[in-house]
Each structure stands twice: as structure tokens, then as C-alpha cells.
C-alpha positions in Angstrom: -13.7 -22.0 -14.3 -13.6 -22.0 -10.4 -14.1 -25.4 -9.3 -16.0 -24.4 -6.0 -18.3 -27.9 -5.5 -15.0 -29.4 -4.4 -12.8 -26.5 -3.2 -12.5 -27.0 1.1 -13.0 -24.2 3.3 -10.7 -21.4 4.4 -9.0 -22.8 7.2 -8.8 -26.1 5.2 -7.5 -24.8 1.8 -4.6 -23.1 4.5 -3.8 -26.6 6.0 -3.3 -28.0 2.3 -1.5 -25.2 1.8 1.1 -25.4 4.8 1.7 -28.8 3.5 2.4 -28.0 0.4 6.1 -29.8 0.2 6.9 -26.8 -2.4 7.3 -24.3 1.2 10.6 -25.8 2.3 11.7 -25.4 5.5 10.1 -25.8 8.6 11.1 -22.3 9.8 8.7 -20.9 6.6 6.0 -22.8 7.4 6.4 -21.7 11.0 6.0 -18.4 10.3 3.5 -18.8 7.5 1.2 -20.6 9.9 0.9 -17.6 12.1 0.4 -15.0 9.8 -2.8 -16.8 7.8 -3.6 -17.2 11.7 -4.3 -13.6 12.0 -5.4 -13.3 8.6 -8.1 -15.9 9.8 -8.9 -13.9 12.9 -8.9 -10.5 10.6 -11.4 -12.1 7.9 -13.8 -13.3 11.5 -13.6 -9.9 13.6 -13.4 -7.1 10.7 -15.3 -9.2 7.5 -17.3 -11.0 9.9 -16.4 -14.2 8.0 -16.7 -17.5 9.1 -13.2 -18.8 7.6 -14.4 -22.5 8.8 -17.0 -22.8 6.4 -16.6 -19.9 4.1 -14.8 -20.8 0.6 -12.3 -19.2 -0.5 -13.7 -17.8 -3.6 -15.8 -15.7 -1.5 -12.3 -13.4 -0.8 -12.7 -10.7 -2.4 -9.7 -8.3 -3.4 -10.7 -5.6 -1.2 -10.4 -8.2 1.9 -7.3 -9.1 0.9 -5.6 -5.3 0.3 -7.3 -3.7 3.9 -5.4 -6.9 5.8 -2.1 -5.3 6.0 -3.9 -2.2 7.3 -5.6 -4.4 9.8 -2.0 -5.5 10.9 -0.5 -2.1 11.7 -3.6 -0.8 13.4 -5.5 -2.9 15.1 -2.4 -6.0 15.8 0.7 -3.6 15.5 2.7 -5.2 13.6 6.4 -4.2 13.1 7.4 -4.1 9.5 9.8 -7.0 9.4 6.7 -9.4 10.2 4.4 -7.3 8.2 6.5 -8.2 5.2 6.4 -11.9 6.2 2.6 -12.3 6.5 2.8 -10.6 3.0 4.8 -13.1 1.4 2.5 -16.2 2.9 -0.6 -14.4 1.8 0.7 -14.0 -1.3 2.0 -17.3 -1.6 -1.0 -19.1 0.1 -3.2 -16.6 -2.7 -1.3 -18.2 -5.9 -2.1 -21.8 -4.2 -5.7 -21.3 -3.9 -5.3 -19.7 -8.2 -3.0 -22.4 -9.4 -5.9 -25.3 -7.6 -8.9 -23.0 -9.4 -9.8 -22.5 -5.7 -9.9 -18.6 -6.1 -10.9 -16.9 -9.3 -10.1 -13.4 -10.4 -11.2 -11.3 -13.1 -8.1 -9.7 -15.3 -9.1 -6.6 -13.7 -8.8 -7.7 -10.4 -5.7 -9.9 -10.7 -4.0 -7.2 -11.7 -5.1 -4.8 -8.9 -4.3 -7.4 -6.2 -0.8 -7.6 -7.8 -0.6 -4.2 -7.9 -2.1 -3.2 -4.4 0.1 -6.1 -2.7 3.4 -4.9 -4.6 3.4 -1.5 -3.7 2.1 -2.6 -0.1 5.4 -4.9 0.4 7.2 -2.0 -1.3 6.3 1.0 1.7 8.0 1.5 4.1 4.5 1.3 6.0 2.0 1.0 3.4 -1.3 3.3 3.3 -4.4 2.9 4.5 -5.6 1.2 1.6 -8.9 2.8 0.4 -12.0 0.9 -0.1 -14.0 0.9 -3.5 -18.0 2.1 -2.7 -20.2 1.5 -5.5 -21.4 4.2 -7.4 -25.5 5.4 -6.7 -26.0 3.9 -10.2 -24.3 0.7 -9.8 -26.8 0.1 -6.6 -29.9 0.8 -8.6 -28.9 -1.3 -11.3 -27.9 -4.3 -9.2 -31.8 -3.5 -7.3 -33.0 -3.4 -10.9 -31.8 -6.9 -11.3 -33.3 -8.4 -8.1 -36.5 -6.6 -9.0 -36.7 -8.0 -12.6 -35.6 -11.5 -11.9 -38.3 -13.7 -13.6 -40.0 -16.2 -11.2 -42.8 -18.1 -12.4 -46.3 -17.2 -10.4 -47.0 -20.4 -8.7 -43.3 -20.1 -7.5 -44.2 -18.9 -4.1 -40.6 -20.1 -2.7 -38.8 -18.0 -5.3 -41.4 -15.2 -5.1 -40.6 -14.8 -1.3 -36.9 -14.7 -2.5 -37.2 -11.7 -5.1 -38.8 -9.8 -2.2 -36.3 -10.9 0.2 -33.4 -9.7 -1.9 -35.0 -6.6 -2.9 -35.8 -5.9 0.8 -32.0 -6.3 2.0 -30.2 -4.6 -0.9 -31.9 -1.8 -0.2 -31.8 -2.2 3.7 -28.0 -2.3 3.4 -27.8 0.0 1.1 -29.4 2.6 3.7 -28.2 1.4 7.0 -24.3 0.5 6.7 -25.5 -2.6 8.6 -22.7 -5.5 8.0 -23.9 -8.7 6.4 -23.5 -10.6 10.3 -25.8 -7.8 11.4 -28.3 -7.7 8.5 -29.1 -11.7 8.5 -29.6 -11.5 12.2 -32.1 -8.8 12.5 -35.2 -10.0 14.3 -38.7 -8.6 14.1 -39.1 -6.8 17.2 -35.8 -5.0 16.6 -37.6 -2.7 14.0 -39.6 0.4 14.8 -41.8 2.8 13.6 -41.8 5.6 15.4 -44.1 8.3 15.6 -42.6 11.3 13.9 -42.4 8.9 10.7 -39.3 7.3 11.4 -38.3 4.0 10.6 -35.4 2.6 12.4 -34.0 -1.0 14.1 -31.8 -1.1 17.3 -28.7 -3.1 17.0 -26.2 -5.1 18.7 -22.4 -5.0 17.0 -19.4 -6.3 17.3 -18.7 -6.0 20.8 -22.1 -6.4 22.1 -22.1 -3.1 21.0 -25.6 -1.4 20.3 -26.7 1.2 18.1 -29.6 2.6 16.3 -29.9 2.4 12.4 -32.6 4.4 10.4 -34.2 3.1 7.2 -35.7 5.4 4.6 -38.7 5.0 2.5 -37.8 2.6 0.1 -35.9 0.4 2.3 -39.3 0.5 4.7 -41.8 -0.1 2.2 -39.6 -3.4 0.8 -39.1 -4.6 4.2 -43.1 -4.3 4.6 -43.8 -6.1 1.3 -41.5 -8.9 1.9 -42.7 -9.5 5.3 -46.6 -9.1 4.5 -45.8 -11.5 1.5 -44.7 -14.1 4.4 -47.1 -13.9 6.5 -49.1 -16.9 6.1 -45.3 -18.5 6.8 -44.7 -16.9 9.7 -48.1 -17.3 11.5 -47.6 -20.8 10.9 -44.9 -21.6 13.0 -46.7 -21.0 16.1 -43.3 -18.7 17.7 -43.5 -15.4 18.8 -43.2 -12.8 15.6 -41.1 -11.0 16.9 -38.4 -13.5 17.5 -38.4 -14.3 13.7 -35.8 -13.4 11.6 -36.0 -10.5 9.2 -34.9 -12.1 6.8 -35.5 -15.6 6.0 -34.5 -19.0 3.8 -36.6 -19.9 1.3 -34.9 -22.9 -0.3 -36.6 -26.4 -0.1 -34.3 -27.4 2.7 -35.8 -24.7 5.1 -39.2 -26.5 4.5 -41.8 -24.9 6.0 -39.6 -23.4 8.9 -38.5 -19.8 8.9 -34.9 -19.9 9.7 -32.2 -16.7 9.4 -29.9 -16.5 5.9 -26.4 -17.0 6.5 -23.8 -14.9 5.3 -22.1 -17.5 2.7 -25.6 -17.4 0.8 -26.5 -13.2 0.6 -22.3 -13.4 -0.8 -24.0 -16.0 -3.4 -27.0 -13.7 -3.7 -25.3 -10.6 -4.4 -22.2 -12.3 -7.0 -25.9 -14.1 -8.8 -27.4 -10.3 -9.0 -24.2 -8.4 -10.1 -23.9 -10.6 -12.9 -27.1 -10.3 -14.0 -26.8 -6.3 -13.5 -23.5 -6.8 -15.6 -21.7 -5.9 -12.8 -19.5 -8.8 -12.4 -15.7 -7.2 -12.4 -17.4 -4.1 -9.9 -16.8 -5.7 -7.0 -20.0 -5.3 -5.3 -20.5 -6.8 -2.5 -22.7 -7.1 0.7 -19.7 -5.1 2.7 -19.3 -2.8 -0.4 -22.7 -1.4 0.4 -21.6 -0.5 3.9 -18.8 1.7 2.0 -21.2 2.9 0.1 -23.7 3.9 3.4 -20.6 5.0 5.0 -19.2 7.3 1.9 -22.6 9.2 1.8 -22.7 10.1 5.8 -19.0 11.3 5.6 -20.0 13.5 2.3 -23.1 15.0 3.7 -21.6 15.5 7.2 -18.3 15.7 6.8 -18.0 14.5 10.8 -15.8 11.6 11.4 -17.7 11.4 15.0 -21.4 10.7 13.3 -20.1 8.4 10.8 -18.2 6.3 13.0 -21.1 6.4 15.0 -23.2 5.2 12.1 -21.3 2.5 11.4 -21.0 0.9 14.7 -16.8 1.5 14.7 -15.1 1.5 18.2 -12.1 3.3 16.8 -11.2 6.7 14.5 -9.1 5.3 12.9 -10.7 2.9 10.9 -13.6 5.3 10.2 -10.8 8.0 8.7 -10.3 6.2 5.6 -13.8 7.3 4.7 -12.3 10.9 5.1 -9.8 10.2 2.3 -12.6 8.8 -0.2 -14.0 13.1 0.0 -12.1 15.8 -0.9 -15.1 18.1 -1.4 -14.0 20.1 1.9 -10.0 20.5 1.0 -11.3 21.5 -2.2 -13.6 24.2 -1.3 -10.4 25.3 1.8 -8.4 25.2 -1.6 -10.6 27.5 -3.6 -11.8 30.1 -0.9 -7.9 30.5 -0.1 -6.6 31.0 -3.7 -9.5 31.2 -6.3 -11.4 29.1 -8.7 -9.0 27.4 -10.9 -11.1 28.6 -13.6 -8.9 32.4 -14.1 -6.2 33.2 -16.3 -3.3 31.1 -15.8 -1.0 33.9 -17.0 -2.3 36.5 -14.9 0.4 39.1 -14.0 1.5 38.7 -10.0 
């Protein structure tokens, strides 16, 4: 059992680490200091992570495996030093296991081994491929949100259920990342009049974009924020300036303040439980896979979904391309048949 009440954040549980007296010399720590350095900076730009108050048992495996990828693309790496940062994140991974600081599922402890073994082994490892949940696994984990039992004169955790409804199926629809999702304000949504429901964003970057909700997500949003109404006019602030999505533990009181990112992680591990979908690794950031997977397959244009994910390079967008093979397939079959003829068929 993880013991996460007294595990220290992040950048602490790395300090404990680098002073381990198991890491020998002070060359190893050296080095090992500046790699978890960038893997610090690569969980706060790409996983929008806060690393100074995130645990680490909210790593997932997936975080872990696209670091190296990080490295050669975006820090460019050589592959001397890429093999050093491997071995402290591995070593600074079995520290956080052996203190019950980061728990795995067998499943997943043996496809970090795996991913990290034949990462060290390349001689420059592949872009590592992320995992999107399937279209069922989605409904099921909004099936568990929607049939969580709250008791009717629960208004706290009523306002909750709708909340979590409302931002599964927003992310599920908008690639937003979690960072972006818990602070959406009010006036960022629209509803324009052709029927379209969208929000304008600002990125990573100060980059902004538009995103586009459909139905489902609308009409959750709606209900959620019709169900907190009362709250909201109470405050006596601008509507518009409120978050989209709210806290509605005890501690907010009777103040609408924005969710952070640590507690929709929380939300979503509580849900996928409940859906049975513990060892699926579905996660706030798996849903942007999942958004990002179903542009690329309808589109097949790199441009678009880079654009509809808010990317300022290609390159970290192509990996999408390598998830579809629906248009090499269909190349494959209009240049030398259906692989459905006789295989013995005289040449």
C-alpha cells in the first residue's frame, strides 16, 4: 500500500534521494542532480506538473517512458548523457518503490522495465507511443462519475458528480490539458450562432487557440453550471471571471475557487477504480491522446491536429501519426490487393 499521507513532494522525494549515502561518489550525484533537473523542468513544461507540490505517486508510466523522447527533441541530448539521466531516473524510480512512495500495478512495473530497458538499449530510442483509451473505456469511466451515489441533501457532493461529469466529457472532446481545463473562466466559452459551442484558449506559450465542444460536453457543462448558480450569484464577482470549474470541498466554503490539477489526477485514479479501470492507465492527459488520436484518424493532417492540440512543433504531434495506420494500409492494399486472395496464386 502506497503510503502517500507522508510521502514529500517531487522535488523533495529527489533531495532525499541525492542524499541517499547508497549513490557514492560525488561525481554520481553530480550528474544525477542535473538530469532529475530536466526531468523536473520536463514534468512542468510538457505534463504541466507542479513537481513542488505534486507527489510522486501521481507519475504515471507514460510520463516516465516519453521523458527520454523529451530529451532528444526538445533538449538535444547526446546519447552518452541520455544514458546517464536514464540510469538516475531509474535509480531515483526504485527509491521512490523501495520507500512505498510510488506504486505500480504488475502490469505496469513490468512495462516501465520493459520501456526503460529497451530505451537504454537503442542506439536512440523511439518515439515512445502514448497509450489513448479506448471509446469504451471513456464511457465507462463517465458511467462511473454519472452513477456515483451522493445522498440528496448532499448539495456539496451533488455539485461534484456534475462537475466531474462536465470535465470528463469536456476533455474528452477538446484535447484541452488538465492546466488548461481547471483554468477555463466563464466568459471564455461561446455559443455561437450557427450552433457551435466553443471556448478560446491561452496555452503554453501564451499561445491561443480555439476549442470546440460537442453536444454532450455542452449540455454537462450547462447542467453543472445551472446547478451552481445560486453559488455563483452569491459571491458578488463578475460571472464571467469565475472558474469553470469549481472546488466543492468544505475548505472552499462558500467561495468558488478553480480545481487544481493534483485533485482532477485524484478524481480521475477515484473514477477509474470505480469503472474497474485501475491498471488502464487513464488519466486526465490520456484523454488528450484520446482527443488527439480521433483528429489524426478522421483527418489524417498532422497540420489540423497539431493545431488542435495547441503544439508549437511537428514533431511532437507525429507520434499521433504512428498510433494510425489506416492510410499505409489502404496505400498497401490499392498497390497490391486485399490480402484476402489466394496465397498460392500462380505469378
Amino acid at each position: 500500500m502506497s503510503n502517500t499521507n507522508t510521502s514529500p513532494a517531487i522535488t523533495t522525494s529527489i533531495e532525499l534521494f541525492l542524499g541517499d549515502a547508497m549513490l557514492g561518489a560525488s561525481q554520481t550525484r553530480a550528474a544525477y542532480r542535473t538530469a532529475l533537473n530536466a526531468f523536473v523542468l520536463y514534468l512542468e513544461q510538457e505534463c504541466e506538473t507542479d513537481a513542488k507540490t505534486t507527489l510522486p505517486q501521481a507519475l504515471t508510466v507514460d510520463q516516465i517512458l516519453t521523458w527520454p523522447t523529451w530529451l532528444l527533441d526538445e533538449r538535444g541530448v547526446s546519447q552518452r548523457t541520455l544514458q546517464t539521466y536514464l540510469a538516475a531516473l531509474v535509480r531515483y524510480v526504485e527509491f521512490l518503490q523501495i520507500r512505498d512512495w510510488l506504486e505500480l500495478s504488475g502490469q505496469q512495473a513490468v512495462r516501465l522495465r520493459e520501456g526503460l530497458r529497451r530505451t537504454r538499449k537503442a542506439q536512440r530510442p523511439a518515439q515512445l507511443l502514448p497509450h489513448p483509451p479506448t471509446a469504451a473505456q471513456v464511457q465507462q469511466l463517465i458511467e462511473a462519475a454519472r452513477q456515483r451515489a451522493v445522498a440528496p441533501d448532499n448539495e456539496r457532493a451533488s455539485l461534484a458528480r456534475l462537475r466531474d461529469i462536465a470535465l470528463i466529457e469536456v476533455l474528452r472532446c477538446t484535447g484541452l490539458r488538465i492546466s488548461e481545463a481547471v483554468g477555463l473562466k466563464r466568459k471564455q466559452l461561446r455559443q455561437e450562432v450557427e450552433g457551435a459551442y466553443t471556448a478560446w484558449i491561452v496555452g503554453k506559450g501564451r499561445k491561443e487557440r480555439q476549442v470546440f465542444f460537442d453536444a454532450a460536453a455542452w449540455r454537462a457543462v450547462q447542467a453543472y453550471l445551472e446547478a451552481r448558480k445560486a453559488l455563483d450569484g452569491a459571491t458578488g464577482r463578475p460571472l464571467g471571471e469565475l472558474p469553470v470549474f469549481a472546488r466543492h470541498d468544505k475548505r472552499s466554503g462558500g467561495k468558488i475557487l478553480r480545481l487544481s490539477t493534483e485533485a482532477v489526477e485524484r478524481m480521475f485514479q477515484t473514477l477509474a477504480a470505480a469503472a474497474g479501470l485501475g491498471d488502464a492507465g487513464i488519466t486526465p492527459h490520456a484523454l488528450r491522446h484520446f482527443f488527439a488520436t480521433k483528429v489524426y484518424q478522421t483527418t489524417h493532417d498532422l497540420s489540423v491536429t497539431q493545431t488542435a492540440l495547441g503544439h508549437s512543433s511537428p514533431v511532437t504531434t507525429r507520434v499521433y501519426a504512428k498510433l494510425e495506420d489506416g492510410a499505409v494500409r489502404a496505400a498497401h492494399q490499392a498497390a497490391f490487393g486485399s490480402p484476402k486472395g489466394p496465397l498460392n496464386e500462380e505469378r
